[in-house]
N, C-alpha and C positions, 0 to 999 in steps of 0.2 A: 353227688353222682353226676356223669357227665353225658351228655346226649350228643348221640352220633350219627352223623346224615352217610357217609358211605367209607367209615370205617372196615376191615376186614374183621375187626376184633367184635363190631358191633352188631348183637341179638336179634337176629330179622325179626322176630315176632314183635320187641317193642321197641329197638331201635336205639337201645341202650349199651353203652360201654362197659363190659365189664371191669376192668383194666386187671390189676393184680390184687382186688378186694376178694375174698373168700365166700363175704355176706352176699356180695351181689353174684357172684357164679352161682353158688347154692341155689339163693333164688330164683335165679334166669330158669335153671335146670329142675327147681322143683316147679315155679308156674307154669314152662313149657310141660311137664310128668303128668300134675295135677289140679291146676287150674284152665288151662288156656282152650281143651276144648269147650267150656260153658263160658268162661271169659272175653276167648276169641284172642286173636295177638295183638299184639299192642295194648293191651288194659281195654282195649275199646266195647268190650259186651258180645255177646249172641245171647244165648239162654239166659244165661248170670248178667246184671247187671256188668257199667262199667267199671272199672278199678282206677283209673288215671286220675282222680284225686279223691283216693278213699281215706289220707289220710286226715282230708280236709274234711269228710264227713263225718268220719268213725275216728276214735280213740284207738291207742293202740290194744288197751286191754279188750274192747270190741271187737276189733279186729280179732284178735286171738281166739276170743270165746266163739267169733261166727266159722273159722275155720276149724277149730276143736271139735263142738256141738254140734255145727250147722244148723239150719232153722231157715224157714219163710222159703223153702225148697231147692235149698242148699244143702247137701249134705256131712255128715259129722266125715271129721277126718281123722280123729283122735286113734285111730285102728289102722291109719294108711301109715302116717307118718310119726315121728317120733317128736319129742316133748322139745328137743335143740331143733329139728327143723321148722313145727309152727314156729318157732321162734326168729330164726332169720327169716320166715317167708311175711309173718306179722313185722319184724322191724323194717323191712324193703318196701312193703304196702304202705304201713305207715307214714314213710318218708314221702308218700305219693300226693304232693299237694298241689 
C-alpha cells in the first residue's frame, strides 16, 4: 500500500492511495460508511480506540471476529455488512502495522 502526502487520488481521511487496487477502495469506502465516525480519520481514534497499527496488535482472525461480534463497546457488524466486506475491511486493517 502506498502513502500519499497530496496526491488527488489520496483518501483525506487516512491519507492513503488507493490506486487501482479494489481491496483498498472497498475499504477506504467502507471505513469512511462504517468505522471512521468512532475511529476518527486517519486510523487515529475518538470513541474507538486507534487502528494505525491494529494489525500489529490483533490477528487477523481478531480482527474479524471484533468487527463481526463487536465486544468491549464496539458494536457487532455482522447485520451492517456482509461476510466479503468484513473480509476486505479485516485484510486492509490487518495490513495496518
Amino acid at each position: 500500500m502506498i502513502l500519499a502526502g497530496c496526491s488527488q487520488d489520496a483518501d483525506p481521511e487516512t491519507k492513503e492511495e488507493p490506486g487501482s487496487d479494489p481491496l483498498v477502495r472497498t475499504a477506504l469506502t467502507l471505513y469512511k460508511q462504517q468505522c471512521a465516525s468512532c475511529h476518527g480519520g486517519g486510523l487515529k481514534g475518538r470513541v474507538g480506540p486507534n487502528l494505525r497499527r491494529i494489525g500489529a496488535r490483533m490477528s487477523q482472525e481478531e480482527i474479524a471476529a471484533k468487527i463481526t461480534d463487536g465486544g468491549g463497546g464496539m458494536p457487532a457488524f455482522k447485520q451492517e455488512l456482509s461476510t466479503d466486506e468484513i473480509g476486505m475491511l479485516t485484510e486492509w486493517l490487518a495490513a495496518k502495522r
